[in-house]
C-alpha positions as CSV (number, residue, x, y, z in Angstrom):
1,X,-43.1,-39.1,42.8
2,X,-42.1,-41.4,39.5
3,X,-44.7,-42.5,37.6
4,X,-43.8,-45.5,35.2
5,X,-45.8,-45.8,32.6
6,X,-46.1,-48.5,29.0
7,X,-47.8,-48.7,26.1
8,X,-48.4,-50.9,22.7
9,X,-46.7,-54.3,24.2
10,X,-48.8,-56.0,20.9
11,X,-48.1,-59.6,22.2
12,X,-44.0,-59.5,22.5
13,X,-43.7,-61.3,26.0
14,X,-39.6,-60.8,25.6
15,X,-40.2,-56.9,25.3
16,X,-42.0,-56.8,28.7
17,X,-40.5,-58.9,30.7
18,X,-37.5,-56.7,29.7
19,X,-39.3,-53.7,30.6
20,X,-40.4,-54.9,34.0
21,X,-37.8,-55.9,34.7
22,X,-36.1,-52.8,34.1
23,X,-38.9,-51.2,36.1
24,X,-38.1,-53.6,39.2
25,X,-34.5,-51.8,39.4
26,X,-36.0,-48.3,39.1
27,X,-39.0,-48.9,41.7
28,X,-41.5,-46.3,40.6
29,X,-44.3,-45.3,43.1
30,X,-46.9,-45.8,40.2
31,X,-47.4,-47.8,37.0
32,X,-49.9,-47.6,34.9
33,X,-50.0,-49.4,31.3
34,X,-51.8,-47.2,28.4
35,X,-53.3,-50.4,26.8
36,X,-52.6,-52.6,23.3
37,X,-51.7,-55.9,24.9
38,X,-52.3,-58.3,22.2
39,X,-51.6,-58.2,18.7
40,X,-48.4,-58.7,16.0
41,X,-47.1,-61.5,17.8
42,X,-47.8,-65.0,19.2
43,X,-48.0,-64.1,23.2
44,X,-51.2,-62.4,24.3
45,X,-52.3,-64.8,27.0
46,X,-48.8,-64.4,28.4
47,X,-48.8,-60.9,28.0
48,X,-52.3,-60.2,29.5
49,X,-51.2,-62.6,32.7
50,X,-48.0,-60.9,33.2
51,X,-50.1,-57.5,33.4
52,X,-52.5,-58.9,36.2
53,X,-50.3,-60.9,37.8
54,X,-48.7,-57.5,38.7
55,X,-52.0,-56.5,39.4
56,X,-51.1,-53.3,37.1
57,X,-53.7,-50.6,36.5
58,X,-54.6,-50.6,32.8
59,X,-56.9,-48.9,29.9
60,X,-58.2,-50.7,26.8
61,X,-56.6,-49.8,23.5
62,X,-58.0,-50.1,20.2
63,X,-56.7,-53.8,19.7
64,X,-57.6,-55.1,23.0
65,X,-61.3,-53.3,22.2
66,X,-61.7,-55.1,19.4
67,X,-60.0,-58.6,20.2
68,X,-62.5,-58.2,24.1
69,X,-65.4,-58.3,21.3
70,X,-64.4,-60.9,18.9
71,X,-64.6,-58.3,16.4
72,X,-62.5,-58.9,13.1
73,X,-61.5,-54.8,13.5
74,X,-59.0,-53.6,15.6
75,X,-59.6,-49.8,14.8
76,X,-56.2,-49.9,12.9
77,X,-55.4,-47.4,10.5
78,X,-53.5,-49.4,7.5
79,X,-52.4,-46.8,4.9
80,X,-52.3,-49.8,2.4
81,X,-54.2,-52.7,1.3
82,X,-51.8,-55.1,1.9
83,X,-50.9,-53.9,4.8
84,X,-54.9,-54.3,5.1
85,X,-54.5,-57.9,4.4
86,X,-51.8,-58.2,6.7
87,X,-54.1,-56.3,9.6
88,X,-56.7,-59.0,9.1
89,X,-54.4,-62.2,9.2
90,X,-52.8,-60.8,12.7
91,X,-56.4,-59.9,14.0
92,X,-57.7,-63.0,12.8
93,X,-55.0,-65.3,14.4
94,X,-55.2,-63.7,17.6
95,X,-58.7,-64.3,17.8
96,X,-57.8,-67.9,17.9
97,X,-55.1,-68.0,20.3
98,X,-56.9,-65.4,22.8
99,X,-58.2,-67.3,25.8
100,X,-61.7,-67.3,26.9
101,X,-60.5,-65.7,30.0
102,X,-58.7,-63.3,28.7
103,X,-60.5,-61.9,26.3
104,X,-63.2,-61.4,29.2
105,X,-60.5,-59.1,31.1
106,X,-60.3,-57.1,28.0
107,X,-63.8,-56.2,28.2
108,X,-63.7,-54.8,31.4
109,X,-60.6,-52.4,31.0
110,X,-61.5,-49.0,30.9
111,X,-61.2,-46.2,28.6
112,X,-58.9,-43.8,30.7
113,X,-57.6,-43.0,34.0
114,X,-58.0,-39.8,35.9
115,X,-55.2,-38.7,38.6
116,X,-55.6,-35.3,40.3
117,X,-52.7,-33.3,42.0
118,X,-53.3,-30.8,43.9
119,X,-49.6,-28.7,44.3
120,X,-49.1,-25.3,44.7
121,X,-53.0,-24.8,45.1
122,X,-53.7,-25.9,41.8
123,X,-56.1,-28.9,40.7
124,X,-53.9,-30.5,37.8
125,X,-55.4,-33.7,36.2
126,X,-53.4,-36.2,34.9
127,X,-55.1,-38.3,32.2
128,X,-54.3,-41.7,30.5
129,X,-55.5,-42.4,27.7
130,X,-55.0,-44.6,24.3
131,X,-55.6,-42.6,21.2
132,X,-57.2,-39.5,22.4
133,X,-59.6,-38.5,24.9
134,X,-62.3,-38.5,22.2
135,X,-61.1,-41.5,20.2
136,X,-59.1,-44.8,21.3
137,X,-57.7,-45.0,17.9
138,X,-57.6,-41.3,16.9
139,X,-53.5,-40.8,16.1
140,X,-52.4,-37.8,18.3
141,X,-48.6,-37.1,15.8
142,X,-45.7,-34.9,17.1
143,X,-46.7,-32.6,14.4
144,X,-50.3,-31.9,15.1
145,X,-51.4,-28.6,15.2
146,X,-50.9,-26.9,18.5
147,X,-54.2,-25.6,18.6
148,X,-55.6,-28.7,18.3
149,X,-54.2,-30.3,20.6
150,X,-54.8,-27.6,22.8
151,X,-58.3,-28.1,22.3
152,X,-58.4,-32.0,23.4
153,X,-56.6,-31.3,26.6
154,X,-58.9,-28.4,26.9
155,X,-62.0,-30.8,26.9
156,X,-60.9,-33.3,28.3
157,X,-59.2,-31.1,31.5
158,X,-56.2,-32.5,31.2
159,X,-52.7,-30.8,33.0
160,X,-50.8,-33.5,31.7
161,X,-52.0,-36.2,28.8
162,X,-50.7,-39.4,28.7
163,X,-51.2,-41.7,25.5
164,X,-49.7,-44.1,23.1
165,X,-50.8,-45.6,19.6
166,X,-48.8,-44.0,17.8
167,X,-45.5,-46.2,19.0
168,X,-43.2,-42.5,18.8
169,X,-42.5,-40.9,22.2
170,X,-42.5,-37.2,22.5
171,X,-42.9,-34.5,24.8
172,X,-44.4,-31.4,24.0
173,X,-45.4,-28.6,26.4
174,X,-48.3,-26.2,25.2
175,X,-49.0,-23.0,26.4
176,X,-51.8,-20.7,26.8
177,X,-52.8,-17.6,28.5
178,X,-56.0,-17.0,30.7
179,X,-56.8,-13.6,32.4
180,X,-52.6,-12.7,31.4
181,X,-51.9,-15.6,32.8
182,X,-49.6,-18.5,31.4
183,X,-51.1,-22.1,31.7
184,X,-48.9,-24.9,30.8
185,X,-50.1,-28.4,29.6
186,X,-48.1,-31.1,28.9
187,X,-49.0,-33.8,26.0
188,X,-46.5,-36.8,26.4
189,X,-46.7,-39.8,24.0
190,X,-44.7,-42.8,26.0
191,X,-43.8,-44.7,22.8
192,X,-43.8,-48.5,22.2
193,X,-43.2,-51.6,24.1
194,X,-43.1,-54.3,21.5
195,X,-43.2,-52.6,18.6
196,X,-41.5,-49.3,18.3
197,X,-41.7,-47.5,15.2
198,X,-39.3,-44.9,16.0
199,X,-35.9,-46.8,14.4
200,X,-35.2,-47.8,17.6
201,X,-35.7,-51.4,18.1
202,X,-35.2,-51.2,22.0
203,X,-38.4,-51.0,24.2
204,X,-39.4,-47.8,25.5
205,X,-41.4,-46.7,28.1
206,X,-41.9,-43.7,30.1
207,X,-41.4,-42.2,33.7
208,X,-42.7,-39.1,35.2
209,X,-40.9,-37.3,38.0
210,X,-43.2,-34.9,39.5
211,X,-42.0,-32.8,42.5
212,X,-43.6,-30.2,44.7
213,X,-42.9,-27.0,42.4
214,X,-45.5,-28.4,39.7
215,X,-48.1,-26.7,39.1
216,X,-50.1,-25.2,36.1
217,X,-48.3,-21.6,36.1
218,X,-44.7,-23.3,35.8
219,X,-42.8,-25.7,33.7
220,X,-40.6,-26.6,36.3
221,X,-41.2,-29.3,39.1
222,X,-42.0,-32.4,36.2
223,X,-39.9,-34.3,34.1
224,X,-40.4,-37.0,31.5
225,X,-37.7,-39.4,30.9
226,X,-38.0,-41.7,28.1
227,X,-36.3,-45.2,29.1
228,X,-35.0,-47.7,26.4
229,X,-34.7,-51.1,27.4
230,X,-32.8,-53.4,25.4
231,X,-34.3,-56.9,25.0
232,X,-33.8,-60.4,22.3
233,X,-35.7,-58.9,19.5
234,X,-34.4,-61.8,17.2
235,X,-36.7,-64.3,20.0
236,X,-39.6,-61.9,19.0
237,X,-38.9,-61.6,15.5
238,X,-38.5,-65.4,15.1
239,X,-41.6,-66.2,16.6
240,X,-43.4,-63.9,14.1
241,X,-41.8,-66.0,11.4
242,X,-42.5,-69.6,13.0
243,X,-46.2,-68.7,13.5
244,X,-49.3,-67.9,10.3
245,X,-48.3,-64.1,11.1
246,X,-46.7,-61.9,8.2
247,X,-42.9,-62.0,8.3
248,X,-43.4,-58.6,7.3
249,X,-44.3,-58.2,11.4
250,X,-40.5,-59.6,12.2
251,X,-39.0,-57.3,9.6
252,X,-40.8,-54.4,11.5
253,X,-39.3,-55.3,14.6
254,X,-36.0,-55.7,13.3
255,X,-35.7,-52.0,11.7
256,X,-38.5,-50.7,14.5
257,X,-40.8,-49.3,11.2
């Protein structure tokens, strides 16, 4: 089975249509998008129709929460205050150009989606989720401590965790031991649509292969492949310049920072 699966589009329309597309020539079994729809750039309403036109399954992230609400706080994490300042003129904007309809099928997207396999006589749960299980906008890094993200999975029963926000894919598989036994979870991070922050200005997305040797006790029988799509990130970046948005957001989509 492939499993497609995209994150953090943040109101580019040229990244996902380039991703779709991409996805069209692949023809996955299942796609699922990990939420942050809107955001950084000028085309949410496009965006957001694009997604139900396709009649995609999808979760809320912490933008989409906040723009669903009217709120003036996305749940972003700015480490500085102009970066702060630029937070609240992208939040603030999108408020205005989010249609009433929209921002209606924000509200109702949900916080995660549960998939259970059952292979090799073992219940495995596949969860999607934004941030973290406990938090849409909690940061899960590449370099958190195994332990701790042992723990989420843990709590949350999770085989294999699925998320985003932080706009840098990885794959990391975690192991543990019950009775003697080895358990293996898998914590995957599927990277950014429209606004990578990787230094790699393409698109990414994700797809999982998962075959009939997967199971809990084995690291064989899934793979993730991390798919790059090229796409015009000078339309993209323009647009961020031609609108009240910082150019700062077209510089970051230039250099994918």
């Amino acid at each position: 089975m492939k499993i497609a699966l995209f994150s953090d589009i943040h109101a580019n329309l040229p990244a996902l249509n380039a991703v779709l597309a991409d996805m069209d020539k692949r023809q996955p079994d299942a796609i699922y998008c990990l939420g942050d729809l809107v955001g950084y750039n000028i085309w949410p309403n496009e965006v957001i129709a694009a997604i139900r036109k396709r009649g995609i399954p999808t979760i809320a992230g912490n933008y989409d929460f906040g723009i669903g609400r009217s709120s003036d706080d996305c749940g972003c994490a700015y480490k500085t205050d102009e970066d702060k300042a630029h937070g609240k003129v992208s939040i603030s904007y999108t408020n205005e150009v989010v249609g009433s309809e929209e921002r209606k099928y924000l509200r109702t997207l949900p916080s995660h989606i549960r998939v259970e396999y059952k292979l090799n006589d073992d219940h495995a749960n596949l969860l999607l989720v934004h941030g973290s299980p406990r938090k849409i906008n909690e940061y899960l890094f590449e370099d958190r401590d195994e332990k701790s993200l042992l723990r989420i999975m843990k709590d949350a029963d999770a085989a294999i965790m699925c998320f985003g926000h932080t706009h840098k894919p990885y794959h990391r598989v975690l192991q543990e031991y019950a009775d003697g036994i080895a358990i293996y979870r898998h914590a995957i991070n599927i990277g950014s649509v429209g606004k990578p922050k990787d230094g790699d200005i393409r698109a990414c997305y994700a797809i999982l292969h998962i075959d009939e040797r997967y199971g809990l006790h084995t690291t064989q029988g899934l793979e993730v492949e991390f798919v790059r799509v090229e796409y015009d990130v000078e339309a993209a970046a323009k647009a961020v310049e031609s609108s009240p948005l910082p150019d700062v957001y077209a510089d970051m989509l230039r250099k994918a920072y």
